[in-house]
MITITOR-58074 format. One line per field, with one value per residue (C-alpha): y, x, z; residue number from 1. Coordinates in pm, whole numbers, m for minus. Example, Ala and Ser with C-alpha at 12.3 -4.5 7.8 and 13.67 -1.06 7.14 Angstrom:
Y c(m450_m106);
X c(1230_1367);
Z c(780_714);
pos c(1_2);
// end
This chain:
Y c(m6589_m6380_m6340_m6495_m6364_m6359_m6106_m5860_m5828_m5612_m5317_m5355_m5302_m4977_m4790_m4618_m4557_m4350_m4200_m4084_m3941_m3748_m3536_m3510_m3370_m3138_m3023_m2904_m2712_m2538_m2280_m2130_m2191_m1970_m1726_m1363_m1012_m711_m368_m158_217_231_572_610_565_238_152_m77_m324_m361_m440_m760_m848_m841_m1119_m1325_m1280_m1453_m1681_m1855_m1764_m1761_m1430_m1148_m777_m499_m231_184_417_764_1017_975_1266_1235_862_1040_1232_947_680_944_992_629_454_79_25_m295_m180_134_161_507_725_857_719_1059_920_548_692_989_700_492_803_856_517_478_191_m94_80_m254_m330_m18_m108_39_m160_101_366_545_707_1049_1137_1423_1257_1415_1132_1288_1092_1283_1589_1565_1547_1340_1634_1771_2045_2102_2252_2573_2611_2849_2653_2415_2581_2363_2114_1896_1825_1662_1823_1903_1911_1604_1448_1309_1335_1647_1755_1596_1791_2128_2004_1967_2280_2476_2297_2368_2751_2678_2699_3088_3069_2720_2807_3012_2717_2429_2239_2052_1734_1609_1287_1157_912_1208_1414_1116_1170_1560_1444_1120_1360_1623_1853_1926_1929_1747_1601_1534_1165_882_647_331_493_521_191_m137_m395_m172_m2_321_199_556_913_1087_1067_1222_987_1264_1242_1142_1446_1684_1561_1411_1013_876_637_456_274_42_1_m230_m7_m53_m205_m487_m578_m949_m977_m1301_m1173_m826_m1025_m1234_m985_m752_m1063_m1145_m798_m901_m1159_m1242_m1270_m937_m760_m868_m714_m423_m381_m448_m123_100_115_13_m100);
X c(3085_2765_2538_2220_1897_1756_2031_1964_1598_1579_1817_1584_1275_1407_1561_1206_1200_1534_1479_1116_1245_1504_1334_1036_1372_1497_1138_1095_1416_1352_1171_1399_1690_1478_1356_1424_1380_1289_1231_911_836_463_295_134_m266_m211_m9_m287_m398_15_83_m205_m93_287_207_20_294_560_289_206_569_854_949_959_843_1015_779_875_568_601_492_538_698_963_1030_1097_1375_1525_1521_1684_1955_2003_1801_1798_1423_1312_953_787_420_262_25_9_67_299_597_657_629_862_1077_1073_1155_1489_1599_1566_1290_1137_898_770_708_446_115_m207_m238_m545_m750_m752_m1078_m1060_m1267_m1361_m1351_m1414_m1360_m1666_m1993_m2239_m2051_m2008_m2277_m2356_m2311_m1987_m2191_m2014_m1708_m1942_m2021_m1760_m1791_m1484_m1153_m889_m898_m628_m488_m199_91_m56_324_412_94_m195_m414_m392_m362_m766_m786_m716_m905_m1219_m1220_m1145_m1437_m1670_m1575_m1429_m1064_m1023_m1270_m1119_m763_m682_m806_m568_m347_m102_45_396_203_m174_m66_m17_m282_m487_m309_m384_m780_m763_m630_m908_m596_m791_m1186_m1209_m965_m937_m819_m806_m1128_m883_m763_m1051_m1302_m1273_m1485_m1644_m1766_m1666_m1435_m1594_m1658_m1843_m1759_m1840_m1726_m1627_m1727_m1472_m1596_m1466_m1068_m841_m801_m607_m466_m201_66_360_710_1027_1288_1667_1765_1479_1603_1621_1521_1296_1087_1053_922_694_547_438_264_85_m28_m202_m366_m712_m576_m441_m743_m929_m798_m741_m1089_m1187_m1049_m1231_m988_m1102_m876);
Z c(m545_m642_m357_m327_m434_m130_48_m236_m168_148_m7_m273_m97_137_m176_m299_58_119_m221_m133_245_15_m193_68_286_m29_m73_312_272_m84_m8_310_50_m264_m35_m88_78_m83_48_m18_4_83_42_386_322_184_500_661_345_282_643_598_265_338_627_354_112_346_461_86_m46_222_76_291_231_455_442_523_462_372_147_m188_m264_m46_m111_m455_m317_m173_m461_m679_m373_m431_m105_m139_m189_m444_m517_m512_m403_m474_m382_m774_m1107_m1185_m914_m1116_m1478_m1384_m1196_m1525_m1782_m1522_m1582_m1151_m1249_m1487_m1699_m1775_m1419_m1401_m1332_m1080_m762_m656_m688_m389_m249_m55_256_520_864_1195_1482_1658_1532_1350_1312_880_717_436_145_336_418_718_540_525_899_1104_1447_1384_1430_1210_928_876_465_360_171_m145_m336_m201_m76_m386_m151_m11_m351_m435_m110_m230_m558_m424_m222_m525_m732_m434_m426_m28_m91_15_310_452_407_720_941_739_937_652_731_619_425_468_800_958_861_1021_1319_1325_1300_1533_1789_1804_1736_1387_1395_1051_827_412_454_260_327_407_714_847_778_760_537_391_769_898_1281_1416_1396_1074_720_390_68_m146_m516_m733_m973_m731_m816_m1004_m990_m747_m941_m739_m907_m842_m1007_m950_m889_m979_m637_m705_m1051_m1057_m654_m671_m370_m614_m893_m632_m457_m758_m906_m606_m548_m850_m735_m569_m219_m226_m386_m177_125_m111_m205_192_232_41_m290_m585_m947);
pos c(1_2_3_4_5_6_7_8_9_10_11_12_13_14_15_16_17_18_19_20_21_22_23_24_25_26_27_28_29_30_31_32_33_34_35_36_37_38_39_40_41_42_43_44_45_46_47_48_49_50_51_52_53_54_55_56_57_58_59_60_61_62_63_64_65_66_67_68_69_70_71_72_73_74_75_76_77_78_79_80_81_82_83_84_85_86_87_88_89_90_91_92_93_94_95_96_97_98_99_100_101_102_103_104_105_106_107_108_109_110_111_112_113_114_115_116_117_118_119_120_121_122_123_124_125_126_127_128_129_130_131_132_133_134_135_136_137_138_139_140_141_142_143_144_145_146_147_148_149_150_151_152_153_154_155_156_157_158_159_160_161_162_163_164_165_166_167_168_169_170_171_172_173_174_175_176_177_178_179_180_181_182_183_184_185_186_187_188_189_190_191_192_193_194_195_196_197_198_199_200_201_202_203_204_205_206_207_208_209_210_211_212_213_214_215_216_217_218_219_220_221_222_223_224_225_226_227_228_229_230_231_232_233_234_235_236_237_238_239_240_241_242_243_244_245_246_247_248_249_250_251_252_253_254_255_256_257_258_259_260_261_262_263);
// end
């Protein structure tokens, strides 16, 4: 005996419903399920803007970014020594394409995330001048520059002084750091009068957080162009793939640009 009409109407009417709650239930757990992790060498002066855009990152995508900063250089060393990292973020454009012609990295991955911006700071206010004429005077007793084989900054660095006919006569009074975070460091301290750093570490929106700065002309150096690869570890990592696309994008520029850098 069939039943009647009228006992098949309510499953009828709460199907859509279990169906909807279903994939509503699915959708709330896709993301957890298609979420990845990928590991990032960050050269050290872009260590700020990556910290802000790594939270973002999780925030929009559920991926997840595990950041180590460094210098360049060394990060270098260790990639070819086999370290796990997914993504390389430079502080030069030399690092990825060398990475790339080794076969350690996606050539087709290579693109520049920034162009950094170099800057002498003193944390006392007032102290550099607007023309960095202050690299002339003899009352400050130590200047602090980054690596110059291993650092690109310290390398502009040692460019500019050069260019300005300094380099001899400034010299004697350098204090080199291991990478530009702690060349900051070296100038935040007052251990070092002034410091060649780059001008993210030190402002914010486009505002100098304190001391005395002179922007130095790009003229005076070589580009810092700053560039990103996928490395072999990060070869078909989702959150690889995800994060060097929205690194891209206007979300991340724009806290890139709030830093100083430009593309």
């Amino acid at each position: 005996m069939m039943p009647s009409p009228s006992l098949q109407r309510p499953a009828a009417r709460f199907m859509p419903r279990i169906t909807a709650l279903a994939v509503l239930l699915g959708a709330a757990h896709a993301p957890a399920a298609l979420a990845d992790t990928v590991s990032v060498a960050v050269a050290a002066n872009f260590t700020a803007p990556m910290q802000k855009i790594a939270t973002q990152f999780e925030q929009d995508t559920g991926h997840k970014a595990e950041l180590s900063f460094g210098a360049t250089g060394k990060f270098y060393a260790q990639i070819k020594n086999g370290a796990p990292f997914g993504i390389l973020l430079a502080a030069d454009d030399a690092t990825p394409a060398k990475i790339a012609s080794e076969g350690l990295g996606d050539g087709a991955t290579h693109f520049t995330y920034a162009i950094g911006q170099l800057v002498l700071w003193s944390k006392q206010p007032g102290y550099v001048d607007a023309e960095g004429k202050v690299l002339e005077k003899s009352d400050w007793q130590h200047i602090a520059i980054a690596n110059p084989k291993l650092a690109p900054y310290g390398a502009a660095a040692m460019q500019t002084l050069d260019k300005l006919g300094l380099a001899a006569q400034v010299q004697p009074r350098v204090v080199q750091g291991e990478n530009i975070g702690q060349t900051y460091q070296f100038a935040a301290s007052g251990n070092a009068q002034l410091g060649f750093v780059a001008l993210s570490q030190v402002t914010e929106d486009g505002k100098l957080r304190e001391g005395s700065a002179w922007v130095v002309p790009a003229s005076l150096h070589d580009p810092i162009r700053q560039d990103a690869i996928v490395l072999q570890p990060g070869q078909g990592n989702a959150a690889a793939s995800a994060l060097m696309q929205y690194i891209k994008g206007d979300k991340a520029r724009a806290i890139i640009t709030s830093y100083g850098y430009s593309f």
